[in-house]
C-alpha positions as CSV (number, residue, x, y, z in Angstrom):
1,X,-139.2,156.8,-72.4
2,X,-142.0,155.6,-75.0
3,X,-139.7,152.7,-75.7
4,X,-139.0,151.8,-72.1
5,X,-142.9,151.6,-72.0
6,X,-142.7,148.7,-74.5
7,X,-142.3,145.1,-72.7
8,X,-140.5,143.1,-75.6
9,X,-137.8,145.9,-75.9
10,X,-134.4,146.0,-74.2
11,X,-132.8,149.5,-73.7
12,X,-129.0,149.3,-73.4
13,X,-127.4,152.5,-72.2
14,X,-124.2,153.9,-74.3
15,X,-121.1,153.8,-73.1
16,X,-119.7,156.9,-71.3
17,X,-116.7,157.2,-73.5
18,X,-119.0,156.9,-76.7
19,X,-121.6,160.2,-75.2
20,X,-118.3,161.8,-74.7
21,X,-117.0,161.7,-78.4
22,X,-120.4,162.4,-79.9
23,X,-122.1,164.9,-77.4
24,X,-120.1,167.9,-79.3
25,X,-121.5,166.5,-82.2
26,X,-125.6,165.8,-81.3
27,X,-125.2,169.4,-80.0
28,X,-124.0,170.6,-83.0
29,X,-121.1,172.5,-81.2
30,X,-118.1,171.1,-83.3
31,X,-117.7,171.1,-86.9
32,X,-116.3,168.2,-89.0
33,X,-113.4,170.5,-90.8
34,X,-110.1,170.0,-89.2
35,X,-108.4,173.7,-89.1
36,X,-105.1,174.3,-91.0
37,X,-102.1,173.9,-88.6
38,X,-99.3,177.1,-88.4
39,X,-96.4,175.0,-89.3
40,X,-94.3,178.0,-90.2
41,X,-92.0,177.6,-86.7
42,X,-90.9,173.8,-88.4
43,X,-88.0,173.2,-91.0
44,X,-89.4,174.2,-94.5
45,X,-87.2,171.9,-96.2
46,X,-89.8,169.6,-94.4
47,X,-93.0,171.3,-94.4
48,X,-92.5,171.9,-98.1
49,X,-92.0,167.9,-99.0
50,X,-95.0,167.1,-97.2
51,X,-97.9,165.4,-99.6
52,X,-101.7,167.1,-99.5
53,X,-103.1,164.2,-97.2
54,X,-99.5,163.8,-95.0
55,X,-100.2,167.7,-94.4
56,X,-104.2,166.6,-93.6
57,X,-102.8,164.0,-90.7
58,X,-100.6,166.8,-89.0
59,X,-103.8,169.5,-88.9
60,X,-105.5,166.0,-87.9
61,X,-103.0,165.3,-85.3
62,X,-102.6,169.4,-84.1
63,X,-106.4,169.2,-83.3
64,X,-106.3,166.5,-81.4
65,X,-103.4,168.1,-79.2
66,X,-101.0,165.7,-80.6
67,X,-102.7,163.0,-79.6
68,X,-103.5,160.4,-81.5
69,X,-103.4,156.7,-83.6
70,X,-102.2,157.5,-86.8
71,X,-102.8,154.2,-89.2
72,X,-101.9,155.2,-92.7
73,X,-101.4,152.3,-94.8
74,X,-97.8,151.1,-95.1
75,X,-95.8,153.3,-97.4
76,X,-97.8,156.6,-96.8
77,X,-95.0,158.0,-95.0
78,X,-96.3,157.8,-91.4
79,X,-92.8,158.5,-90.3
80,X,-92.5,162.2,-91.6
81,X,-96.0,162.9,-90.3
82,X,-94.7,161.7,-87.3
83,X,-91.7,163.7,-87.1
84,X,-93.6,167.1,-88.0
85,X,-96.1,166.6,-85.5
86,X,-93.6,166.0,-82.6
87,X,-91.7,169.0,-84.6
88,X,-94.9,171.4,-83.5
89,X,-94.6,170.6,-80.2
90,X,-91.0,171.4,-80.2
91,X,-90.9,173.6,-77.4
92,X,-91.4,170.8,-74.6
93,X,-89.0,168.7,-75.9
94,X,-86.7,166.2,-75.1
95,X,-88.5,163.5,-77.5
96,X,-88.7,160.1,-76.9
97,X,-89.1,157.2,-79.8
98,X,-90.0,153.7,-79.0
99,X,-89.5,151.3,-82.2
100,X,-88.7,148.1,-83.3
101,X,-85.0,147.7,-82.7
102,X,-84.4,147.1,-87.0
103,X,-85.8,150.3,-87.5
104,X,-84.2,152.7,-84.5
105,X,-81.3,154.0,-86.7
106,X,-83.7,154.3,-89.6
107,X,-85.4,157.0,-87.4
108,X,-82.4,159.1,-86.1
109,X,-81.4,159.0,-90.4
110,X,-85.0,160.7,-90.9
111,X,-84.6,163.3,-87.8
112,X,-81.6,164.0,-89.8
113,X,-83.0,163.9,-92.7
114,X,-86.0,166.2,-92.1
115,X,-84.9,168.2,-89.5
116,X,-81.4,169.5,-90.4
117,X,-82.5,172.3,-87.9
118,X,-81.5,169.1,-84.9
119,X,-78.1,169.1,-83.7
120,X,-76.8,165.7,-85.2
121,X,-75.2,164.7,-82.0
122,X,-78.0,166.3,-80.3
123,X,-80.0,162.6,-81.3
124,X,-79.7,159.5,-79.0
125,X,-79.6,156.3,-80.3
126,X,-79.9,154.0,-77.5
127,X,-78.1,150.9,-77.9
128,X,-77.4,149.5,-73.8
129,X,-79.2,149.0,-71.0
130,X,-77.1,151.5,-69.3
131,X,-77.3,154.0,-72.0
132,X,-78.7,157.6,-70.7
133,X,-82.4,157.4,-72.0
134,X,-82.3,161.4,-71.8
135,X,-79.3,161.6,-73.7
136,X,-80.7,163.9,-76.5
137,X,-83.2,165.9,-77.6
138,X,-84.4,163.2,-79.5
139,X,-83.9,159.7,-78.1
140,X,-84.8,156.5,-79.7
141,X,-84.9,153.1,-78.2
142,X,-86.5,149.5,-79.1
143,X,-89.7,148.1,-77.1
144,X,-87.6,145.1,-75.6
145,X,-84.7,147.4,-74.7
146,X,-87.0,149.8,-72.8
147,X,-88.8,146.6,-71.0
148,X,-84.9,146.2,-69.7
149,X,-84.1,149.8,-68.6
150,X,-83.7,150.8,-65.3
151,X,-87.3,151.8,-63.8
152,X,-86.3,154.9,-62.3
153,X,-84.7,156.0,-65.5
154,X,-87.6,154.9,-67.4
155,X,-90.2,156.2,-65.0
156,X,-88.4,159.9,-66.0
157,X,-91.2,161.9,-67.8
158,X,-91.2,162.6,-71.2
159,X,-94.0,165.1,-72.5
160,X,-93.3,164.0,-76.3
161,X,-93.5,160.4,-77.2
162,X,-93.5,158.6,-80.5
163,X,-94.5,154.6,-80.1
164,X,-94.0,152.7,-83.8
165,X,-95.7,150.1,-84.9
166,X,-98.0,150.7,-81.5
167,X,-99.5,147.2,-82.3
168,X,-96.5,145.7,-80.6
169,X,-98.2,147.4,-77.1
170,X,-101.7,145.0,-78.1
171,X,-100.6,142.7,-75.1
172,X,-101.4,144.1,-71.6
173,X,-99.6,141.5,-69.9
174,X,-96.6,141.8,-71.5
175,X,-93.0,143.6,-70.6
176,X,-93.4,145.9,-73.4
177,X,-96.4,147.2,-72.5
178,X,-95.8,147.7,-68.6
179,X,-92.3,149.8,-69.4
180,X,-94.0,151.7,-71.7
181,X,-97.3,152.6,-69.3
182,X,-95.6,154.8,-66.9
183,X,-94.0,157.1,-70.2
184,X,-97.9,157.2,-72.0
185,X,-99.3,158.2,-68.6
186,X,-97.6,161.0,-68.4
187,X,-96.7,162.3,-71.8
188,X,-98.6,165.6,-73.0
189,X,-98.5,164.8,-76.6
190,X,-98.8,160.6,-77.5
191,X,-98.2,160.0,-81.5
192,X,-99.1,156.1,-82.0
193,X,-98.1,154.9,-85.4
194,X,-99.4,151.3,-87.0
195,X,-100.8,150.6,-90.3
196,X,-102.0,147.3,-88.7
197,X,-103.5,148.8,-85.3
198,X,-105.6,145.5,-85.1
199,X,-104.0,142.6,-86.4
200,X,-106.9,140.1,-85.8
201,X,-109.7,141.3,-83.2
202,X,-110.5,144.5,-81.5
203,X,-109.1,143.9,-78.0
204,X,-105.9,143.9,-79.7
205,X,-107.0,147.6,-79.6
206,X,-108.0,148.4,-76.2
207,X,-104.6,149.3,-75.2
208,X,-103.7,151.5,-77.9
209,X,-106.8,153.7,-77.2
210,X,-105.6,154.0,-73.3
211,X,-102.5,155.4,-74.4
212,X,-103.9,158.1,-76.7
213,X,-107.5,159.2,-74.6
214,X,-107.9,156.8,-71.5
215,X,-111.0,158.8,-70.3
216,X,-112.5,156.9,-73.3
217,X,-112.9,153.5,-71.3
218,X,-110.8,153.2,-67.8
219,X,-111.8,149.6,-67.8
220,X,-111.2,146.9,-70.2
221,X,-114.1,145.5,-69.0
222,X,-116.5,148.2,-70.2
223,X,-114.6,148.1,-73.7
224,X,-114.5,144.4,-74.2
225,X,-118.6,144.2,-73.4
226,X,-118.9,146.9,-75.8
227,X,-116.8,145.9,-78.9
228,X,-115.5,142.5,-78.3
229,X,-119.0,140.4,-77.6
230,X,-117.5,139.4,-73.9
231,X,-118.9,136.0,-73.0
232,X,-118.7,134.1,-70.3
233,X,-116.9,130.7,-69.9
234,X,-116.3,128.3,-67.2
235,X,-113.1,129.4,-66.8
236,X,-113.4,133.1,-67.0
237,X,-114.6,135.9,-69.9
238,X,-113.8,135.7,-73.2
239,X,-112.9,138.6,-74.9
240,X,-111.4,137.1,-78.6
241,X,-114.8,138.2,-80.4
242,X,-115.9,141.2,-82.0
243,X,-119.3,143.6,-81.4
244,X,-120.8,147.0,-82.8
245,X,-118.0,147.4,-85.0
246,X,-119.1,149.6,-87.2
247,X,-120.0,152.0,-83.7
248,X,-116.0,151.4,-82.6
249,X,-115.0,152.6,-86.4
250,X,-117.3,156.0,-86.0
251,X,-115.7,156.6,-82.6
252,X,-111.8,156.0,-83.3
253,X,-112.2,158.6,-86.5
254,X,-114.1,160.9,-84.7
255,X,-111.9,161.0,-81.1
256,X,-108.5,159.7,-82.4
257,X,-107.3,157.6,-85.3
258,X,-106.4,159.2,-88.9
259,X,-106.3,155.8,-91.4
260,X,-105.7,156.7,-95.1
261,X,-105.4,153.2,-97.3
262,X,-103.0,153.7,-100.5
263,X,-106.0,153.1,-103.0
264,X,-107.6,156.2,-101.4
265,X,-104.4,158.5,-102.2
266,X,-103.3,157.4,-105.2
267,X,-103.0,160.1,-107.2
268,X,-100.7,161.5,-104.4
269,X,-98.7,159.0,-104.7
270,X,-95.1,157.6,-107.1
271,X,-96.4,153.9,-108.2
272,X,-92.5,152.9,-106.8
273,X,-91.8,154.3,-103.3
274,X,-88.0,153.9,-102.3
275,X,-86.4,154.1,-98.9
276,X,-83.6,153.6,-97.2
277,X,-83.5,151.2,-93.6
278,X,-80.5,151.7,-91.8
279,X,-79.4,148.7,-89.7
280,X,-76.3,148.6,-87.3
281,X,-73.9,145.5,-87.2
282,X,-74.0,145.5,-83.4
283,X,-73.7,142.0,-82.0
284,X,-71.4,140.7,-84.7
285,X,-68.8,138.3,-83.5
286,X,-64.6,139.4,-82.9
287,X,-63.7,137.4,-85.9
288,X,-66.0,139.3,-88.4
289,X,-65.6,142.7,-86.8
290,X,-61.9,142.4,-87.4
291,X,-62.0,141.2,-91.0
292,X,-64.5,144.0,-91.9
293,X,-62.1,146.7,-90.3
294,X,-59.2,144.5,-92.1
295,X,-61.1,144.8,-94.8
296,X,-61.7,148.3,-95.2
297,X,-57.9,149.1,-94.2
298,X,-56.8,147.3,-97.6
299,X,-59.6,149.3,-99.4
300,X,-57.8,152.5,-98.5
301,X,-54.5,150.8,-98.4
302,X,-54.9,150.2,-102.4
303,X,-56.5,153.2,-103.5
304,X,-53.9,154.3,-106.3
305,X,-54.6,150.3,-108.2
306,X,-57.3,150.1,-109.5
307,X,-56.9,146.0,-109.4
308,X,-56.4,146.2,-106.1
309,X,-59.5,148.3,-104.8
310,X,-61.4,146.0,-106.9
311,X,-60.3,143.2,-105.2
312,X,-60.6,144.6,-102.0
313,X,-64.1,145.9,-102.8
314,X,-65.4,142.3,-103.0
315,X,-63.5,141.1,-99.9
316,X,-65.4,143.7,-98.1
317,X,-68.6,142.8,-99.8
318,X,-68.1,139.1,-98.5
319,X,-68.0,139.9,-95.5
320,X,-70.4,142.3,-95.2
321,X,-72.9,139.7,-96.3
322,X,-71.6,138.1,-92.4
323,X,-72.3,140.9,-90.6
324,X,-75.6,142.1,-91.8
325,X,-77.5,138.5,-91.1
326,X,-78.4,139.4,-87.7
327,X,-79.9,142.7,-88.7
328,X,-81.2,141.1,-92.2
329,X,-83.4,138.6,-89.7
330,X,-84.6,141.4,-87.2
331,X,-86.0,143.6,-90.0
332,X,-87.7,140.2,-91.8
333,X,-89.2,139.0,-88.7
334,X,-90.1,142.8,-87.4
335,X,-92.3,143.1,-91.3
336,X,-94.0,139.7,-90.3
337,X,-95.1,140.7,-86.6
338,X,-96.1,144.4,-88.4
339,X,-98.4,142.5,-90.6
340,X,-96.6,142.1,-94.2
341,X,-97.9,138.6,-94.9
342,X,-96.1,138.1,-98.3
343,X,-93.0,140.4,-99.7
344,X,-89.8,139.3,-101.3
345,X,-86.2,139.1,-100.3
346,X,-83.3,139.9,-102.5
347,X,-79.8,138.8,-101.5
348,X,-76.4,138.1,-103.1
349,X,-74.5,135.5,-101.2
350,X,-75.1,132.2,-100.4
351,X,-74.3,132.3,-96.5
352,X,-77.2,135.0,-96.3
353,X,-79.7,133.0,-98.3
354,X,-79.3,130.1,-96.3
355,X,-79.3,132.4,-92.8
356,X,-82.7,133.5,-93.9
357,X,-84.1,129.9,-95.0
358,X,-82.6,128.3,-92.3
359,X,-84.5,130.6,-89.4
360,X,-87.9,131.2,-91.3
361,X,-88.1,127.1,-91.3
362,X,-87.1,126.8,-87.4
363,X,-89.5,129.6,-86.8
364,X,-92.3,127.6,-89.0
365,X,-92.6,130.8,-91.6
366,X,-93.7,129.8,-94.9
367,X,-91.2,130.6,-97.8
368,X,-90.2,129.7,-101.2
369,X,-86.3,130.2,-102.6
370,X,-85.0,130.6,-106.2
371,X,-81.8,131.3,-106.8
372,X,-79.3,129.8,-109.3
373,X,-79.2,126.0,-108.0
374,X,-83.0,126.3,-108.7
375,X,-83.9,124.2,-111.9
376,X,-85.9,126.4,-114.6
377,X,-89.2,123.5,-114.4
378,X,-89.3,124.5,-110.6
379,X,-89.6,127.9,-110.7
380,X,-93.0,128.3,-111.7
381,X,-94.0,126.2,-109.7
382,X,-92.8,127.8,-106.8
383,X,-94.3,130.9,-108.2
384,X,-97.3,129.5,-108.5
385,X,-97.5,128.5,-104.7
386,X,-96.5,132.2,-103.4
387,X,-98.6,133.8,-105.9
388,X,-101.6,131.5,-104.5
389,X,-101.1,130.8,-100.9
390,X,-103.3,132.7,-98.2
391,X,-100.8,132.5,-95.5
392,X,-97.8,134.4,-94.4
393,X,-95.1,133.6,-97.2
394,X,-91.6,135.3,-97.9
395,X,-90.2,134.6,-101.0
396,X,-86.3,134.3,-100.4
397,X,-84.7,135.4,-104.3
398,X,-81.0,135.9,-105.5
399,X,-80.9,138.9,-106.6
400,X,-78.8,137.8,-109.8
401,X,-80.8,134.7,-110.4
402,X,-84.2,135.9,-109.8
403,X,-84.6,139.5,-111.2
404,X,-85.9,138.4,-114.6
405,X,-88.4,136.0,-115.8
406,X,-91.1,135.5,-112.7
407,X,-93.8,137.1,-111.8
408,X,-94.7,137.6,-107.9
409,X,-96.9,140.5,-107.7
410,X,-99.4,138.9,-104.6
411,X,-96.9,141.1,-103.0
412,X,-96.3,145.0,-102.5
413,X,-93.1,144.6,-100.9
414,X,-89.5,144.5,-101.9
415,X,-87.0,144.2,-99.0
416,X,-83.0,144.2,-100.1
417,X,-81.5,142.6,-98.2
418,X,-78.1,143.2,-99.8
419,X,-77.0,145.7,-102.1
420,X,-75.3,145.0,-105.8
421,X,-73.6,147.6,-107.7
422,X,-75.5,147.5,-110.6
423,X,-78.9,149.0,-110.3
424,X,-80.0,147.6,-113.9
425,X,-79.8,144.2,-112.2
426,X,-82.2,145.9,-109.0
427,X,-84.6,147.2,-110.9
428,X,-85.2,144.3,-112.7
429,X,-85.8,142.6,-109.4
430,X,-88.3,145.6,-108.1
431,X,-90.3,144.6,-111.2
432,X,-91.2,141.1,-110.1
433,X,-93.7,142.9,-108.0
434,X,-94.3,146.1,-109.9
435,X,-95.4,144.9,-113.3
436,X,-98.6,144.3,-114.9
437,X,-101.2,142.8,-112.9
438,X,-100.1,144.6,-109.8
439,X,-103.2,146.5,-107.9
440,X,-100.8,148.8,-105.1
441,X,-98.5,150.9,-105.4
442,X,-94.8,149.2,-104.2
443,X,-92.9,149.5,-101.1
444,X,-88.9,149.0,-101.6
445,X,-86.5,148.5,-98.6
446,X,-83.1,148.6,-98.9
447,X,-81.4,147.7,-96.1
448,X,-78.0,149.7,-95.3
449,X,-75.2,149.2,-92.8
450,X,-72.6,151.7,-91.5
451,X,-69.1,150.2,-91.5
452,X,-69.2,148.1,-94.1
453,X,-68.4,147.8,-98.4
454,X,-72.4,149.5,-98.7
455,X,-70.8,153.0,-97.0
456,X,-69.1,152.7,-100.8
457,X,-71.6,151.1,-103.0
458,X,-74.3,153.0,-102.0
459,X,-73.5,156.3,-103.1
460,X,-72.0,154.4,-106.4
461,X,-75.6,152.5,-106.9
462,X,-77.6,156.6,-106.0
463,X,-75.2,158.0,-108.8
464,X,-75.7,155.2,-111.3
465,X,-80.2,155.3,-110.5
466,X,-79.5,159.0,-110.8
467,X,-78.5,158.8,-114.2
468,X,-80.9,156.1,-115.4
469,X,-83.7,158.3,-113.6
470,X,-82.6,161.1,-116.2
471,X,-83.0,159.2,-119.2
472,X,-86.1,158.3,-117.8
473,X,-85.4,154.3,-117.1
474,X,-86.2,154.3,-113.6
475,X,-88.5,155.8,-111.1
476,X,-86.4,157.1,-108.2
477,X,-87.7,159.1,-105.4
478,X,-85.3,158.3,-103.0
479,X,-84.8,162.3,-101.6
480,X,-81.3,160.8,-102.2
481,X,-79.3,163.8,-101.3
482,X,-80.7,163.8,-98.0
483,X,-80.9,160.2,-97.2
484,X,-77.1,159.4,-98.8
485,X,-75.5,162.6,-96.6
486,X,-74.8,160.2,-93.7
487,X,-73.0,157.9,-96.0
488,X,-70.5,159.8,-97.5
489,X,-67.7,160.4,-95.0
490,X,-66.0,164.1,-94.2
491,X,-62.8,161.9,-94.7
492,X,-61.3,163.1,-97.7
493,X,-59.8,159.6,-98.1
494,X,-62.8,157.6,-98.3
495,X,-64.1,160.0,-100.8
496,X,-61.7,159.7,-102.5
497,X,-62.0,155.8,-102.6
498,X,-65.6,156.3,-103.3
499,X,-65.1,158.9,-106.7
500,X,-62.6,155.9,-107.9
501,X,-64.8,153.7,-107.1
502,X,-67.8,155.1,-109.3
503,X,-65.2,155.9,-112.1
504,X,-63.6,152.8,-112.0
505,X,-67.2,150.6,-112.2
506,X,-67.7,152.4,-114.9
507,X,-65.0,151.7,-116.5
508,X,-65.5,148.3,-116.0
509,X,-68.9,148.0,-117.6
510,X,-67.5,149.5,-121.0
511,X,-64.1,147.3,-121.0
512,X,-66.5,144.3,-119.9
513,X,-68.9,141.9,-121.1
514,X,-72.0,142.5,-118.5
515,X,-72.1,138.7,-117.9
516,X,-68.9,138.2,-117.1
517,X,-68.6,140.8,-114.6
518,X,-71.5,138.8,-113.1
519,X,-70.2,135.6,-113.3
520,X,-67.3,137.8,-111.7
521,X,-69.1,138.5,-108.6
522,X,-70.5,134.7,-108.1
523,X,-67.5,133.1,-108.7
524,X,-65.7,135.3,-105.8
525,X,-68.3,134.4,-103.4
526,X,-68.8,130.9,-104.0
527,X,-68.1,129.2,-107.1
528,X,-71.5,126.5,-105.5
529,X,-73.8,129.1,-105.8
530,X,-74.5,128.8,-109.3
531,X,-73.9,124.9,-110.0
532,X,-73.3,123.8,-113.3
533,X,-72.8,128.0,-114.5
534,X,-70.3,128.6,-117.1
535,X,-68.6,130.1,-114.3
536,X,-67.6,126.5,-112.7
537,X,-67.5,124.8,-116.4
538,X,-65.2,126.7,-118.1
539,X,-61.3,127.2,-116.4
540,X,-60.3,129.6,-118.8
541,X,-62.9,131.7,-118.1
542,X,-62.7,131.8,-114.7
543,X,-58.9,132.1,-115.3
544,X,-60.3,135.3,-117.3
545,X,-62.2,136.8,-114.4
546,X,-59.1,136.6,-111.9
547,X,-56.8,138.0,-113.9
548,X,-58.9,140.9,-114.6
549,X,-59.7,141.4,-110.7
550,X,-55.6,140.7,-110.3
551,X,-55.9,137.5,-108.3
């Protein structure tokens, strides 16, 4: 009142959603401890693996009656957080998880993964439009597939929802946003996951807020006043700036959003975090669905030769590299839109190098690319310019070319595109980025598909990190046992073929020079790849390298 009294002075009123989050607190009625959560009806094999500050976001989450935009900084393992929470509200189940489509079988390997307790069959990857979106008691499906369902099936309540990356919800207007509306308005518990909430200005928020606590501020209008310095125009109100942002910060924490940056949990934290993505060859063409299964018939046909499962190991590997591009592109273009501005790619094969080039140039994506055509006087240069840039830039690497000898540690992020057998030559590749200069802990992705030659080298790859792990060569925290169940089949004949596999590799590493088994790999999938290489030089060496795989 005295102030009102005062002509030069302005008094703005507070917004009703801000009064509402701080009114327990100006009466003193709330405290700022968060209780301890009973967790004791979840699985203990995933209570127990849960970090200090992981178990700090589900007491977070439990007090805000499972509600709320969890923002952890990539690599925290918002996922498992994610998971428990939902876990705790078990009982008014089914679940529903909206994600990128990469990611959707990534999710239904951690359900399995963390919550053995789940009925595998019992979890619902939706892959159709005319899939059953109630199919399980945990369903997961992709933003632009649920913007295509059928609006009666979508309209279905669910009580439990999990929304990924939420930033991809940041556009009102969009179809994502208006299939996913009717599910948030009626869900009991909302868990909103993003460790880039806001990728450039507050009213990217707006949206994300109205799913979690919409009594906060019905009206964008109120909002965008508030936080986004509305202004009017000729042609309408612009909303693209930014206001009382410290305010907006004070009231997310206090009504709804946990953020932890990686800096802030380091000692928590392995400097080299590895997981698993696993992506699905749907959408691959007749021609390279049959030569996979082709391929993976002689694998099994030629199990008692060890020539011959060689042989038909790297067949299979070839054409793998074909049917992964499609998924290799979602997951890269998915890590651009989630706000990874510079990582590397590892690959093998030409064909998917040039996949990856090709469509980051036609999308307008910065990018550099090594691999073995690359002359030695070019490569730090090219270094140079993705150490330096401040844009979005993917370096594009062969995983044999590139793992030794550059330095890229602008980035935090390591995506595998492809898998090679040795894991010497992949950990050499992780430590472009994890090496001595590097400020954040390391994020590495490999990306593995069902169906195809990594069902068998990526149990051999596990067994051979396992063993360098023990003599203390590498850092792997990959829960392996858990994460590799899915890829081991009950078929006794593929285990077998796997067990041969892993003795026969080794073998081949002790009755073989290390380069040539390299040179080995290259020449089978293109003898261009590495031009002017000993490999395409010298006949009698190449002569060498077929006779030993029996070609």
């Amino acid at each position: 009142d005295a102030l009102g009294a005062i002509p030069s002075v302005e008094i703005e009123p507070l917004p009703r959603g801000v009064i509402q989050v701080f009114s327990a607190l100006f009466e003193g009625s709330q405290t700022s401890e968060v209780p301890e959560a009973d967790l004791s009806s979840i699985d203990p094999s995933l209570t127990r693996s849960l970090m200090p500050f992981q178990r700090d976001g589900v007491n977070f989450a439990v007090s805000k009656d499972g509600r709320l935009l969890l923002a952890d900084d990539m690599g925290l393992g918002k996922t498992v957080q994610a998971i428990c929470i939902a876990a705790y509200y078990r009982k008014e189940w089914p679940l529903l998880v909206v994600a990128p489509s990469s990611v959707r079988f990534t999710w239904a390997e951690a359900f399995r993964q963390w919550l053995p307790s789940v009925q595998p069959d019992s979890i619902n990857v939706i892959v159709k439009g005319k899939d059953n979106l109630r199919g399980g008691l945990v369903n997961i499906i992709s933003y632009d597939l649920l913007s295509r369902m059928d609006k009666q099936q979508v309209a279905n309540p669910f009580n439990v929802l999990i929304m990924d990356e939420s930033h991809f919800l940041k556009n009102m207007k969009t179809a994502r946003f208006k299939a996913a509306l009717p599910l948030l308005k009626v869900a009991k518990r909302v868990i909103l996951l993003s460790g880039t909430p806001a990728m450039s200005r507050p009213s990217e928020l707006y949206s994300q807020i109205l799913a979690v606590k919409p009594s906060l501020f019905p009206r964008f209008r109120d909002f965008g006043t508030r936080y986004c310095n509305a202004r009017q125009l000729p042609w309408g109100w612009d909303y693209s700036g930014s206001s009382n942002l410290g305010e907006l910060k004070l009231m997310l924490e206090e009504s709804l959003m946990l953020r932890r940056l990686k800096s802030e949990v380091l000692s928590q934290l392995p400097a080299k975090q590895r997981k698993v993505v696993t992506v699905t060859t749907d959408g691959i063409n007749t021609r390279t669905k049959s030569a996979l299964s082709a391929a993976a018939n002689d694998l099994a046909k030629g199990q008692h030769n060890h020539n011959k499962m060689k042989e038909a190991l790297l067949v299979f590997f070839n054409h793998t590299a074909e049917a992964k591009i499609k998924a290799i592109m979602e997951y890269i273009m998915d890590m651009l839109e989630c706000g990874r501005e510079k990582f590397l790619v590892f690959a093998h094969h030409k064909l998917v190098l040039d996949a990856i080039t090709t469509e980051l140039g036609e999308k307008g994506i910065d990018y550099i690319r090594i691999d073995g055509s690359t002359p030695s006087a070019e490569r730090q240069q090219l270094c140079n310019r993705f150490q330096f840039t401040d844009k979005s830039c993917v370096a594009v690497l062969s995983i044999t070319a590139a793992n030794m000898g550059i330095t890229l540690h602008s980035a935090a992020l390591v995506v595998f595109a492809e898998l090679f057998w040795n894991p010497g030559i992949m950990i050499q590749a992780e430590d472009r980025v994890h090496r001595i200069g590097q400020t954040s802990n390391v994020d590495i992705h490999y990306l593995v598909a069902k169906g195809t030659a990594d069902d068998y080298l990526w149990p051999m790859i596990q067994e051979k990190m396992h063993v360098l792990e023990q003599v203390g060569l590498s850092e792997s925290n990959l829960s392996e046992k858990a994460e590799s169940a899915s890829f081991h089949s009950k078929d006794s004949q593929q285990r077998r073929i796997t067990e041969m596999f892993q003795r026969s590799f080794t073998e081949v590493e002790d009755d073989m020079d290390e380069a040539l088994l390299l040179e080995a790999v290259e020449a089978w999938d293109d003898p261009s790849n590495q031009p002017g290489s000993d490999v395409e030089e010298s006949p009698s060496k190449k002569r060498r390298i077929e006779d030993y795989f029996g070609r």
